[in-house]
BATI-193315 format. One line per field, with one value per residue (C-alpha): residue number from 1; residue in one letter; x, y, z. Coordinates in nm, 2 decimals. Layout:
% BATI-193315
resi	NUM;...;
resn	A;...;
east	X;...;
north	Y;...;
up	Z;...;
% end
This chain:
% BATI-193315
resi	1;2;3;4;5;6;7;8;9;10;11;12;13;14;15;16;17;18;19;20;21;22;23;24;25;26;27;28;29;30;31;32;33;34;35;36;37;38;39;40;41;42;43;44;45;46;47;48;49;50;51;52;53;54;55;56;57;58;59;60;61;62;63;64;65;66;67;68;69;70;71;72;73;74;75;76;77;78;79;80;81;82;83;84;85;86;87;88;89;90;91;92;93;94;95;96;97;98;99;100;101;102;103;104;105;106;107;108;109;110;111;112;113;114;115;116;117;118;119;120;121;122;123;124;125;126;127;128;129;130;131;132;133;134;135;136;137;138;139;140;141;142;143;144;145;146;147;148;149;150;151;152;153;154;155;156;157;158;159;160;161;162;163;164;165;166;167;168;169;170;171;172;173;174;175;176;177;178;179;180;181;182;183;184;185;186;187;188;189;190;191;192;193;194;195;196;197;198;199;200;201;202;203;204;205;206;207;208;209;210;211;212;213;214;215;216;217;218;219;220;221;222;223;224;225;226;227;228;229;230;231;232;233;234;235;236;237;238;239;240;241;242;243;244;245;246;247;248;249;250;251;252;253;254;255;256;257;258;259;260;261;262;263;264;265;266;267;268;269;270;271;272;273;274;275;276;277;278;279;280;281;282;283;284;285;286;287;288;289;290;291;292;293;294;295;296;297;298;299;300;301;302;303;304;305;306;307;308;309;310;311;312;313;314;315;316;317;318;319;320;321;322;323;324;325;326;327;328;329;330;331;332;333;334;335;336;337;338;339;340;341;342;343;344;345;346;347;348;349;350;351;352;353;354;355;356;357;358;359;360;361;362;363;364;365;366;367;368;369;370;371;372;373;374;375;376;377;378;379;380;381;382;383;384;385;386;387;388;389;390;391;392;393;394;395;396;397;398;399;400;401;402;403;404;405;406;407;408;409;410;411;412;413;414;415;416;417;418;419;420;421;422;423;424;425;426;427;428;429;430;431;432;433;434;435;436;437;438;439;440;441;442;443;444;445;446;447;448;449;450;451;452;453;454;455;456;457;458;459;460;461;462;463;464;465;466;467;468;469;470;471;472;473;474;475;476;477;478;479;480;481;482;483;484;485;486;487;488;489;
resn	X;X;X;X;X;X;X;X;X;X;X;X;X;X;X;X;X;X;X;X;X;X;X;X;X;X;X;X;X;X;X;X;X;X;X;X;X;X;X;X;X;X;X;X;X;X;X;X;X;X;X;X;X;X;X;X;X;X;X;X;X;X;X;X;X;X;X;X;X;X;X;X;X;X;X;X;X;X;X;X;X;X;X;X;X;X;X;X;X;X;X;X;X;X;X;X;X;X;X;X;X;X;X;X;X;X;X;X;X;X;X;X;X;X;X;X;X;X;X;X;X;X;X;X;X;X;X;X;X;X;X;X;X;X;X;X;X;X;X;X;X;X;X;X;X;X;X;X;X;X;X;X;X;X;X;X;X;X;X;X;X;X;X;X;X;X;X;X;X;X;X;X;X;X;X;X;X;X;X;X;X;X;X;X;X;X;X;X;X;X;X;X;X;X;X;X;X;X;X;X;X;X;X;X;X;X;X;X;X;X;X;X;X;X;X;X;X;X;X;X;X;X;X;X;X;X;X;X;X;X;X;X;X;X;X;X;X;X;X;X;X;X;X;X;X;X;X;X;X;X;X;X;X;X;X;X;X;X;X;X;X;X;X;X;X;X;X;X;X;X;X;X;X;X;X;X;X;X;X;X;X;X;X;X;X;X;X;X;X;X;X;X;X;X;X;X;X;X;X;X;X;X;X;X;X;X;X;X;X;X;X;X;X;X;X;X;X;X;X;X;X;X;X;X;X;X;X;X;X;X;X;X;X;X;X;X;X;X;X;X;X;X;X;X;X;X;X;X;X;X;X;X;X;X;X;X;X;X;X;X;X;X;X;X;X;X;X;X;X;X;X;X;X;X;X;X;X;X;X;X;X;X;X;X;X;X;X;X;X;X;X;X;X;X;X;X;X;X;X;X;X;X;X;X;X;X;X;X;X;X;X;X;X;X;X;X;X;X;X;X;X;X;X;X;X;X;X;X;X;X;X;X;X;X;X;X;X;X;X;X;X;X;X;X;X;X;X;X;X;X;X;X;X;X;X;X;X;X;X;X;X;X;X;X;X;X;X;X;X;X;X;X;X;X;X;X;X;X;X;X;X;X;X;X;X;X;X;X;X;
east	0.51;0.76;1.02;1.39;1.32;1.01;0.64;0.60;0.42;0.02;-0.03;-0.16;-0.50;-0.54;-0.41;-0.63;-0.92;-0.83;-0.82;-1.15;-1.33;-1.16;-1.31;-1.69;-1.66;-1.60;-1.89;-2.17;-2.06;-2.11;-2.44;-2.57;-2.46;-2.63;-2.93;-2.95;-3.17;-3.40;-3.50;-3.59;-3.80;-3.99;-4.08;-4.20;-4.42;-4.55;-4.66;-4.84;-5.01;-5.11;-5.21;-5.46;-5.56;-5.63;-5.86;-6.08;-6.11;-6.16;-6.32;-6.58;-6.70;-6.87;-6.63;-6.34;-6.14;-6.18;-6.10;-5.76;-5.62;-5.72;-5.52;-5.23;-5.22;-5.21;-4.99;-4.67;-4.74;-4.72;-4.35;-4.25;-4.28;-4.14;-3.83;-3.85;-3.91;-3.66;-3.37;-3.55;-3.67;-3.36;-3.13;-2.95;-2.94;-2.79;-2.52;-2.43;-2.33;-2.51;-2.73;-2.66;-2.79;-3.01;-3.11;-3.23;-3.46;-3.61;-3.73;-3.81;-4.05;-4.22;-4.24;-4.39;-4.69;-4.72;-4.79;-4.98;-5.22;-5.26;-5.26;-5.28;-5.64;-5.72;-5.52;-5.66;-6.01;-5.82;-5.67;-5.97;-6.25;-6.16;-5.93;-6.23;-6.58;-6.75;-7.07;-7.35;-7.45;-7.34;-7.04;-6.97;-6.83;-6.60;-6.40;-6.28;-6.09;-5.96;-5.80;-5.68;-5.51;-5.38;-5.20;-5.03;-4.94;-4.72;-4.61;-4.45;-4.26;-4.17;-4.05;-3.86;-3.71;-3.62;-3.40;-3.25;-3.18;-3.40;-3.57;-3.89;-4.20;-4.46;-4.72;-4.64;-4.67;-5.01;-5.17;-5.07;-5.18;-5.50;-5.57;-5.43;-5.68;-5.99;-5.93;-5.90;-6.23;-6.44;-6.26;-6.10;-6.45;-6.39;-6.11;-6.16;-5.93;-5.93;-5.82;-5.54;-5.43;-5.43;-5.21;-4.98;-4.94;-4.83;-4.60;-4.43;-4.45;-4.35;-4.00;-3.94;-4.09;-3.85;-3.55;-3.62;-3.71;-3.37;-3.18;-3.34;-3.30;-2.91;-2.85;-3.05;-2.77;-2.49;-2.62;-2.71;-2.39;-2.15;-2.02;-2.03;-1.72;-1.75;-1.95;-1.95;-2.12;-2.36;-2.46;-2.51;-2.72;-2.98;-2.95;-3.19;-3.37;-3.42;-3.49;-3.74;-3.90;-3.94;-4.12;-4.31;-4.46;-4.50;-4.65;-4.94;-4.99;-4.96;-5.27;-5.44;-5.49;-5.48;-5.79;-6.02;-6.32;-6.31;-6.34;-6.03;-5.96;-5.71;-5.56;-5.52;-5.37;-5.12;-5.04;-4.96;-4.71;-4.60;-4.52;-4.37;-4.14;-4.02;-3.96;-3.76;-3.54;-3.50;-3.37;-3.12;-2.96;-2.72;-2.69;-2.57;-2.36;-2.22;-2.16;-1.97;-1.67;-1.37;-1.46;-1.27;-1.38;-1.44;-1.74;-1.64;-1.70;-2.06;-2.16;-2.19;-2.37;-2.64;-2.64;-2.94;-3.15;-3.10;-3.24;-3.54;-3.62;-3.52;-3.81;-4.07;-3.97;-4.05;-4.40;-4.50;-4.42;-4.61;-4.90;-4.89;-4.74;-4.99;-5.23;-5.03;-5.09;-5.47;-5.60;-5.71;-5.78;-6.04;-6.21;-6.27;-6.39;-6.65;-6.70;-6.80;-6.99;-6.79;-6.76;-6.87;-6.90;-6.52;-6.43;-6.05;-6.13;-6.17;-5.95;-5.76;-5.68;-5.43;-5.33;-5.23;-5.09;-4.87;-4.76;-4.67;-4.41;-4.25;-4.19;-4.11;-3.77;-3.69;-3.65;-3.54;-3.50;-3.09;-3.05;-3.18;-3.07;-2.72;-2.85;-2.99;-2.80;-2.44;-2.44;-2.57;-2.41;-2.24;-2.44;-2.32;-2.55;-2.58;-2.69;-2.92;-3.10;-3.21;-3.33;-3.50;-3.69;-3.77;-3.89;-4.10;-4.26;-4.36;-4.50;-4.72;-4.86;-4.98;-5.10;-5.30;-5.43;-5.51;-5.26;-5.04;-4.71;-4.40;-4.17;-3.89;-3.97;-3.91;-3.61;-3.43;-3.52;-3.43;-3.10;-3.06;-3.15;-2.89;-2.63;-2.71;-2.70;-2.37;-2.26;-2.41;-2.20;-1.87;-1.90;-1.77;-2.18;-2.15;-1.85;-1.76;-1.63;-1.43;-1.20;-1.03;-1.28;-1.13;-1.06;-1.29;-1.15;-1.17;-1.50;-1.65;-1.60;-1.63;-1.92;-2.13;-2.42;-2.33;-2.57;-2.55;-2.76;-3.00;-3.03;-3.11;-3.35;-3.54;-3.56;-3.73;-3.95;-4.12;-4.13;-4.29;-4.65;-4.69;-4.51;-4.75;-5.08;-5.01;-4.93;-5.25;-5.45;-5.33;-5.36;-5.74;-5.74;-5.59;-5.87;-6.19;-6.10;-6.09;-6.41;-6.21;-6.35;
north	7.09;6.81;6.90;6.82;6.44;6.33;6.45;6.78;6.62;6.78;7.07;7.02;7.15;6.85;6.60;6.72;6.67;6.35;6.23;6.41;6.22;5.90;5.95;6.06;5.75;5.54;5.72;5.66;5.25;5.25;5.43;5.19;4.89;5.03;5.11;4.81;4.68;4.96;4.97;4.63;4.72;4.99;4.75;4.55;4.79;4.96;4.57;4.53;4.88;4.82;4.47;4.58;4.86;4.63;4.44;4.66;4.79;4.45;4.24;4.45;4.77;4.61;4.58;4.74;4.82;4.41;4.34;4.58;4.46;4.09;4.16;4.31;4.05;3.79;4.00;4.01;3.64;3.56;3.78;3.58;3.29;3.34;3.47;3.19;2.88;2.99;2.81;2.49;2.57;2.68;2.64;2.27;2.43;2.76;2.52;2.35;2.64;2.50;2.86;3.20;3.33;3.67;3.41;3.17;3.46;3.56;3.19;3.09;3.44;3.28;2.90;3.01;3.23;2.96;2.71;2.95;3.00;2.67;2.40;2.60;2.60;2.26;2.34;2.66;2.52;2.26;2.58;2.77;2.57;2.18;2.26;2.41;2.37;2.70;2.56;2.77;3.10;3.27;3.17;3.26;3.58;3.49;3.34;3.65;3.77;3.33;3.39;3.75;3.65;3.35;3.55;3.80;3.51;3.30;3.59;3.73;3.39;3.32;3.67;3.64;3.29;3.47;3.73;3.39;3.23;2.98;2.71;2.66;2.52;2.77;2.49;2.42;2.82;2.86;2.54;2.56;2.90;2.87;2.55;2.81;3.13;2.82;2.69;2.99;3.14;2.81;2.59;2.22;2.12;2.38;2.24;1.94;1.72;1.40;1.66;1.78;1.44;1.36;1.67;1.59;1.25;1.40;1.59;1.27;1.08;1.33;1.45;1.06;0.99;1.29;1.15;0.80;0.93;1.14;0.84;0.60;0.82;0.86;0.46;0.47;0.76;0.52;0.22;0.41;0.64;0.65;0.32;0.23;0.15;0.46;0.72;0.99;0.73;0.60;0.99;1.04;0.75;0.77;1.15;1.28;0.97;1.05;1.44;1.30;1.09;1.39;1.61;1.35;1.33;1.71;1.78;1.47;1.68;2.01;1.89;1.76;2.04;2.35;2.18;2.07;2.20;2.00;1.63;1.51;1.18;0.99;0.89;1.25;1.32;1.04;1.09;1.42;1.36;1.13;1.41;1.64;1.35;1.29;1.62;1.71;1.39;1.44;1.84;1.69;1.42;1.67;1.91;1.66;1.52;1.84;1.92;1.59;1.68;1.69;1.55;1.29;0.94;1.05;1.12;1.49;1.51;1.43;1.76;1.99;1.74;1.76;2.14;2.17;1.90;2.01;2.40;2.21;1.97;2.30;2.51;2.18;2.21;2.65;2.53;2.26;2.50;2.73;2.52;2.41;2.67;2.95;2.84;2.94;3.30;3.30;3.01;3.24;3.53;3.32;3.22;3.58;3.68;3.38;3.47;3.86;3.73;3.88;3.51;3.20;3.08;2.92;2.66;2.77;3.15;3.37;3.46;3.78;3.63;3.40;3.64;3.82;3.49;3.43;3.77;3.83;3.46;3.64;3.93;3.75;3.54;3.82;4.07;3.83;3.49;3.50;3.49;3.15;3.01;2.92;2.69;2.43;2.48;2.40;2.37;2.06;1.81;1.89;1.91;1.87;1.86;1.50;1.49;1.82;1.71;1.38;1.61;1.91;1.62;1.40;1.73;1.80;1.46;1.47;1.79;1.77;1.47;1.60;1.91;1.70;1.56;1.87;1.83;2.13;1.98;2.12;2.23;2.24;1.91;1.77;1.97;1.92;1.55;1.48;1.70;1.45;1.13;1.20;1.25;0.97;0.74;0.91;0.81;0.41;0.41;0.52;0.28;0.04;-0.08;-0.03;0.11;0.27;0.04;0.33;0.36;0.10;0.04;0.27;0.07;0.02;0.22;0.52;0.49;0.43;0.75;0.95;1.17;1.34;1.52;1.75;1.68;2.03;2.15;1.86;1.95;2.26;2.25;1.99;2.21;2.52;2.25;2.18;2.48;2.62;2.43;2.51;2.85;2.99;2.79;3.02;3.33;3.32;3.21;3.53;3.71;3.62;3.65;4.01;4.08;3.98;4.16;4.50;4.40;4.34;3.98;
up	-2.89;-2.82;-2.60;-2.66;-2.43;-2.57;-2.56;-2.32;-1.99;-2.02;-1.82;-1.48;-1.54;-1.75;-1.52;-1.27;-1.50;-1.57;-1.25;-1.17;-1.48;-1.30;-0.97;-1.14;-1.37;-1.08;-0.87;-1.15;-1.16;-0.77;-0.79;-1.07;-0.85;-0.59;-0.73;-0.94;-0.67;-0.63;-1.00;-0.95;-0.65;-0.83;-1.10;-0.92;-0.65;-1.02;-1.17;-0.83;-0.85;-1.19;-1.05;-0.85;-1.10;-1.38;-1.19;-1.09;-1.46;-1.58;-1.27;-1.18;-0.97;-0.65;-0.37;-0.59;-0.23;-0.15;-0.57;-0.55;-0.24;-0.35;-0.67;-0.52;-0.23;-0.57;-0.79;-0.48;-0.49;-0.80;-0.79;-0.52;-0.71;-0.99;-0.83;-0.60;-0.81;-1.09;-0.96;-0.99;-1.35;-1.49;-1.25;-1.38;-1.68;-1.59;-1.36;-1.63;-1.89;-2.15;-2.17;-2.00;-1.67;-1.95;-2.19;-1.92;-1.75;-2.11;-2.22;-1.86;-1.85;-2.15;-2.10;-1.73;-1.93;-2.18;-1.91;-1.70;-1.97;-2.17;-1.81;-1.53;-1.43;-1.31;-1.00;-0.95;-0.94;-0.65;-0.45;-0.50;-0.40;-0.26;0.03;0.21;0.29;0.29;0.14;0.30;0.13;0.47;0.45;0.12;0.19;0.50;0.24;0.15;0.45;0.50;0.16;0.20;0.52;0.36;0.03;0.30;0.50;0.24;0.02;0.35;0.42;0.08;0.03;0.34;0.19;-0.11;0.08;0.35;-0.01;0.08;-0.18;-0.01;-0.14;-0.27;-0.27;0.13;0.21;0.02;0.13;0.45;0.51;0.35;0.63;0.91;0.83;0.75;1.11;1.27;1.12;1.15;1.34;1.21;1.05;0.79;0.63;0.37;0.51;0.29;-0.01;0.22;0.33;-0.03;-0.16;0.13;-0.02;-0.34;-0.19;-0.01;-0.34;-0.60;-0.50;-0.48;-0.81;-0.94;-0.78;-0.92;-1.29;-1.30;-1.15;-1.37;-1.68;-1.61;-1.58;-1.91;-2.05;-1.91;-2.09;-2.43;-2.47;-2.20;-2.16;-2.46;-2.61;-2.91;-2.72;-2.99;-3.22;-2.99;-2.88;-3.24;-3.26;-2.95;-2.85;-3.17;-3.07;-2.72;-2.82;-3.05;-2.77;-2.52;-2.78;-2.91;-2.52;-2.46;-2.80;-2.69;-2.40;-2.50;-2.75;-2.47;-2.26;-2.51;-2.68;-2.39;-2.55;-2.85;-2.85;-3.04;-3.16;-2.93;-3.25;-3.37;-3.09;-3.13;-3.47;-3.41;-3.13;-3.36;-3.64;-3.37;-3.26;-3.59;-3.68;-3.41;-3.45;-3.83;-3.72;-3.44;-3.64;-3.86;-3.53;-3.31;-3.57;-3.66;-3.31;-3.27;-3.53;-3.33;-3.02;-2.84;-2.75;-2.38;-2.14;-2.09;-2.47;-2.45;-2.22;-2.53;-2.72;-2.41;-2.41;-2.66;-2.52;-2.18;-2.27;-2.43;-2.15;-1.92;-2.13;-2.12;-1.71;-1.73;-1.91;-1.61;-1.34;-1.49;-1.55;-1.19;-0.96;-1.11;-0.85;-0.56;-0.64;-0.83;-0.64;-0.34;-0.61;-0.80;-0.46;-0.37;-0.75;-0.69;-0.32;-0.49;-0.75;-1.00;-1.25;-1.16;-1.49;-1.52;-1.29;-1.30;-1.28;-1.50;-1.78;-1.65;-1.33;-1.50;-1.69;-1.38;-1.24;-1.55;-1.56;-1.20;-1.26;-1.58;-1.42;-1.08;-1.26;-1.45;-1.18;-0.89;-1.04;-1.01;-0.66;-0.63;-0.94;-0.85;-0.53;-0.73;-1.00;-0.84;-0.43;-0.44;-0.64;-0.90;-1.23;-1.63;-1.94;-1.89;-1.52;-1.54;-1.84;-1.63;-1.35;-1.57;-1.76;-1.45;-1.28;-1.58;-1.64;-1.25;-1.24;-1.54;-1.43;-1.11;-1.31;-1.46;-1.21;-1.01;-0.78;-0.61;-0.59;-0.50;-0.81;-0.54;-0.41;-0.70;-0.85;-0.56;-0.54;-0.89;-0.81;-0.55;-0.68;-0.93;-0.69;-0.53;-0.82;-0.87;-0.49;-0.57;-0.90;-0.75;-0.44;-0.72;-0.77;-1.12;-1.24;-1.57;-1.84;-1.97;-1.62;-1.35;-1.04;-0.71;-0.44;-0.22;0.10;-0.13;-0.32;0.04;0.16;-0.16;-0.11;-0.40;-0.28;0.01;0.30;0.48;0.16;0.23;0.63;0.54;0.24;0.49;0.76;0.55;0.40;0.72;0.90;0.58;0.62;1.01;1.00;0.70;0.87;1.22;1.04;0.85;1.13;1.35;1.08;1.02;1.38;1.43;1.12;1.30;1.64;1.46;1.27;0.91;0.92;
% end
C-alpha cells in the first residue's frame, strides 16, 4: 500500500534480492566472456578429432595410426589458416564497413570451400609431389615422416603467429618446412631446387604485381569517377560497368576450372562470361542508381556506392585463397595417401582430402578469423570502399593466376602489398603529383611530409615474412631429426 509520501520503499528482503540477481547476472556475462574462448577451443580440438576419424573411415585401413595422425597434423593446419589468412580475405572489406565482422566470417567460410573444391588441386599436386625428389620405391615411404614433420612444424609457427597477431605467410611456413625435414632426411640433393627457386620467384613478383594492380586500378577509379567534375553521374555510369567487367572475368574462369574434364569451346566459354557480365551490369544499374538519391557531389559520397562491389570482389578474393592456400594444409596429406598407397589415381589427391582441406579453412575463419581481421583491414593505411575494392580485386586477380599456374603464393604477400601499393599511390597523389581536381594542391612543405602508409606495420610484417621460411625449414628439420633418433623415421 502507498504510504502517506509516495509508494512504501520494498521491504529489505527484496532489495537484497535484487542486488543478489545484480551480482549473479553480472557473474554469468563474465563467465561467458571468459569461456568464449574455450568453446572455441573445443570446437576446434572435436573438428580435428573427427579429422583424423573420418579418414581412417574413408582413406583406408592400412597404417590407420600413420592416416589419423596425418589427418589431424592436416586438419590443425588447415584451422590455422583459415584463421590466419582471413584478415587478408575479408579484412579491406570488414575495414571499410561496407559488411559486418558475422556476415563476413559466414560468406568467407563458403567462398574458401567453393574455391577449395572447384581450383584447389593444381597446387596440391605442386606441394605434394614437385618440391621433392623422392623418386626411388625406397624412398617412397620416408616421405611420410618429411611431411609429418613438416605439417607439425608450420602449424606450430603459424599458430604461434596467430596468438603474436602476426600476418605471416602460410605458403612460406609450409614450403619452407617441407625443404627443412627433405634436407635433413636426404641431404640438399633431395630437394627440387629449380621448382623452389621458381616459387620463390613468385613470391618476389606477386605481392608487387598486387601492389601495382590495386594502384593501377585506383588511378583508373580517379580518372572514371572521382575527378570528374559530376561524380555521382559518372559512378552511375562506369561502376555497373566495372561490376560487370569483374564477373564477366571470374565467371570465364570459374568455367574453366569447374569443367576440366570436358573439352569446351573457347567460344562457349566466352560467351558465357559474356552473359554473366551482362547480367550483372543490367542488375547494378537501378541499385547503384537507387543508392545514389541524395548524395552530394563529393568523393566521400562515392564509399556507399562501392560497398556492394567491394563484398563481391571481397567474396571472388575468399574463392582464390581458397583455391590456392588449400595446399598448405593437404599438400603434405596427399603425399603421404600416395606414399601409403591408399589413391594414386588423382593427381591433386583424392577427393576427401580437400574436403578436409576446405573444411578445416571454414571452420578456421569462423572460429579465429577476427583476431587478425582488423590488421589488414585498418593498421595499415587507412582503407574506404573505394581503396579496398582495388586491393580485394588486385589480390584476387593475382592469386588466381598463380593458381592457375600451380603456383603457391602468398595470399598475405599480396594483400598486404595491394594494401600497400594503395597507400602509396595515395602518398604519390598527395605529394602534389597528381592532385584532385575537386580540391586546391597543399603546399608543398606539407604534402612532403604527409605520410599514408604507416612504416612500423611494414618493419614488422617484413620481419615475420623472413624469419617464417628459415624458422619453419629448422623446426621441421629437428623435428625429422628428433624422429629418426628414436626410430620414428
Amino acid at each position: 500500500m502507498p504510504g502517506p509520501h509516495g509508494p512504501s520503499e520494498p521491504p529489505n528482503r527484496w532489495r537484497t534480492l535484487d542486488r543478489d540477481l545484480k551480482y549473479i547476472g553480472r557473474l554469468e556475462t563474465a563467465s561467458a566472456y571468459v569461456s568464449r574462448p574455450l568453446i572455441a577451443g573445443s570446437i576446434a580440438v572435436a573438428f580435428i578429432l573427427v579429422a583424423g576419424g573420418a579418414a581412417v573411415a574413408v582413406g583406408g585401413r592400412s597404417d590407420v595410426v600413420v592416416l589419423a595422425v596425418a589427418a589431424v597434423l592436416a586438419g590443425y593446419m588447415a584451422l590455422n589458416i583459415g584463421a590466419n589468412d582471413i584478415g587478408n580475405t575479408m579484412g579491406p572489406a570488414v575495414g571499410a564497413r561496407a559488411i559486418g565482422l558475422g556476415a563476413a566470417l559466414f560468406a568467407a567460410a563458403v567462398a574458401e570451400a567453393a574455391g577449395a573444391l572447384i581450383s584447389g588441386h593444381e597446387v596440391v599436386a605442386t606441394i605434394s609431389g614437385r618440391l621433392l625428389l623422392f623418386d626411388q620405391p625406397s624412398e617412397s615411404r620416408q616421405i611420410i615422416p618429411v611431411m609429418i614433420a613438416a605439417l607439425a612444424a608450420a602449424s606450430l609457427w603459424i599458430n604461434l603467429a596467430g596468438w603474436l597477431r602476426a600476418p605471416v605467410s602460410t605458403t612460406h611456413a609450409i614450403v619452407g618446412a617441407i625443404t627443412g625435414a627433405g634436407v635433413s632426411a636426404a641431404g640438399l640433393g633431395a630437394v627440387d631446387w629449380p621448382q623452389i627457386g621458381m616459387i620463390a620467384g613468385a613470391w618476389v613478383l606477386s605481392p608487387l604485381l598486387g601492389g601495382g594492380l590495386a594502384a593501377g586500378f585506383l588511378a583508373l577509379v580517379d580518372t572514371l569517377i572521382s575527378e570528374r567534375e559530376d561524380k555521382i553521374a559518372a559512378a552511375q555510369r562506369w561502376l555497373p560497368m566495372l561490376m560487370g567487367v569483374m564477373a564477366a572475368v571470374f565467371s570465364a574462369y570459374l568455367l574453366a576450372r569447374a569443367l576440366p574434364a570436358i573439352s569446351v569451346p573457347t567460344a562457349f566459354l566466352l560467351a558465357g562470361s559474356v552473359v554473366v557480365g551482362a547480367a550483372t551490369w543490367l542488375i547494378s544499374r537501378p541499385v547503384v542508381r537507387k543508392a545514389a538519391i541524395g548524395l552530394e557531389n563529393r568523393r566521400r559520397s562515392l564509399r556507399p556506392l562501392f560497398g556492394p562491389s567491394l563484398v563481391m570482389a571481397s567474396l571472388l578474393l575468399c574463392f582464390a585463397h581458397g583455391s590456392n592456400d588449400v595446399s598448405n594444409a593437404i599438400g603434405p596429406l596427399v603425399a603421404i595417401v600416395e606414399a601409403l598407397e591408399l589413391d594414386q589415381r588423382d593427381a591433386g589427391g583424392p577427393t576427401w582430402t580437400i574436403l578436409l582441406g576446405a573444411a578445416g579453412l571454414s571452420v578456421g575463419l569462423v572460429l579465429f578469423g577476427a583476431r587478425l581481421i582488423r590488421i589488414v583491414g585498418s593498421e595499415i593505411t587507412r582503407l574506404n570502399p573505394v581503396r579496398s575494392w582495388c586491393v580485394a580485386l588486385s589480390t584476387a586477380a593475382t592469386v588466381l593466376l598463380a593458381s592457375a599456374a600451380g603456383l603457391p603464393v602468398s595470399s598475405t604477400h599480396i594483400a598486404v602489398g595491394g594494401v600497400f601499393g594503395v597507400g602509396f599511390y595515395r602518398e604519390w597523389r598527395a605529394r602534389g603529383a597528381r592532385p584532385p581536381r575537386d580540391s586546391a594542391a597543399a603546399p608543398p612543405e606539407v604534402t612532403r611530409r604527409r605520410l599514408l602508409v604507416r612504416r612500423s606495420h611494414v618493419l614488422t610484417i617484413l620481419a615475420a615474412w623472413v624469419v617464417t621460411v628459415p624458422l619453419c625449414a629448422t623446426f621441421a628439420g629437428l623435428l625429422y631429426f628428433l624422429a629418426s633418433l628414436v626410430g620414428l623415421a
